[in-house]
DOZAGU-298214 format. One line per field, with one value per residue (C-alpha): residue in one letter; x, y, z. Coordinates in pm, whole numbers, plus 50000, padded with zeros to 5 digits. Layout:
DOZAGU-298214
code c(A,...)
east c(X,...)
north c(Y,...)
up c(Z,...)
//
This chain:
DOZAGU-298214
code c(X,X,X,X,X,X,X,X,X,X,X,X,X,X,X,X,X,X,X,X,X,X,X,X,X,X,X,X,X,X,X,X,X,X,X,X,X,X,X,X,X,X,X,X,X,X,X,X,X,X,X,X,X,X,X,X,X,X,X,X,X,X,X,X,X,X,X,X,X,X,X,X,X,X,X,X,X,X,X,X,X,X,X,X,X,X,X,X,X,X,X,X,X,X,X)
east c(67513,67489,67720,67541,67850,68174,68577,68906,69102,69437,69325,68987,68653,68452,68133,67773,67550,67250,67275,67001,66824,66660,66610,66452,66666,66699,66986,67224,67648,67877,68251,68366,68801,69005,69081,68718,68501,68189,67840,67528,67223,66862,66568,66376,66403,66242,66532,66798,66645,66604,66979,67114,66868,67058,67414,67348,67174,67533,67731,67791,67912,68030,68090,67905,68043,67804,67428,67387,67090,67094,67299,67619,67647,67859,68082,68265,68489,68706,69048,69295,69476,69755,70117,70268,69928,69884,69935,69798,69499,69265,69574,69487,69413,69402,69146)
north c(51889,51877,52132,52387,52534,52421,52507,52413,52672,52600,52236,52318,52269,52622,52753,52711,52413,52329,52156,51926,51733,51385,51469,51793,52146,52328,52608,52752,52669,52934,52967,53178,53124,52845,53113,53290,53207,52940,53117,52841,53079,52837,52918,52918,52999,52622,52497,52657,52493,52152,52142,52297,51973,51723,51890,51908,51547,51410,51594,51413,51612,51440,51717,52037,52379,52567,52499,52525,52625,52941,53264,53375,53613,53868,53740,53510,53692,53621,53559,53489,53152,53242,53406,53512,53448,53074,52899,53205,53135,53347,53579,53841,54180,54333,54088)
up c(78024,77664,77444,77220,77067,77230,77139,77304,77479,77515,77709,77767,77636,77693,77526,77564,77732,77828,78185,78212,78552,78505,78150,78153,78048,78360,78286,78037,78131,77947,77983,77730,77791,77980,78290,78304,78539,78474,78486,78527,78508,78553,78399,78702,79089,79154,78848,79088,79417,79282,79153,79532,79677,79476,79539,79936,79931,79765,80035,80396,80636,80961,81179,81008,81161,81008,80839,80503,80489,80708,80632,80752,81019,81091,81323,81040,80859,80495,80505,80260,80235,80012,79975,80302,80467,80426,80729,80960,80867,81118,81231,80958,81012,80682,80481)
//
């Protein structure tokens, strides 16, 4: 990733990138505050399906519960890990 225009926030560096993949431009990285959220956007659906190869390729897995290559059906279902309901994790009703 190479920085286009770049600033500290607070302890951060945010701003615009180029994110590149063996040496060829492949998306645009902009994070425009310390707290917002990082948006990658790639310049092409192939750009976006080479960088998810590489990721997947780094990640081992010993004992996969799911695929990651197939959707999620609708028997999963959110909950949230935090507050009052970490540690029930599964016993939530109102997620």
């Amino acid at each position: 990733m190479r920085w286009a225009y770049s600033w500290i926030c607070t302890d951060t560096r945010v701003g615009l990138a180029v994110v590149y993949l063996d040496g060829r431009p492949i998306g645009i990285f902009s994070q425009t505050a310390r707290k917002n959220d990082p948006e990658v956007e790639f310049f092409s659906r192939a750009d976006a399906d080479e960088a998810r190869a590489l990721v997947l390729s780094a990640i081992q897995y010993p004992n996969p519960l799911v695929s990651l290559d197939k959707e999620i059906d609708s028997s999963w279902r959110a909950t949230r890990l935090t507050g009052e309901n970490f540690g029930r994790f599964g016993q939530n009703s109102d997620v």
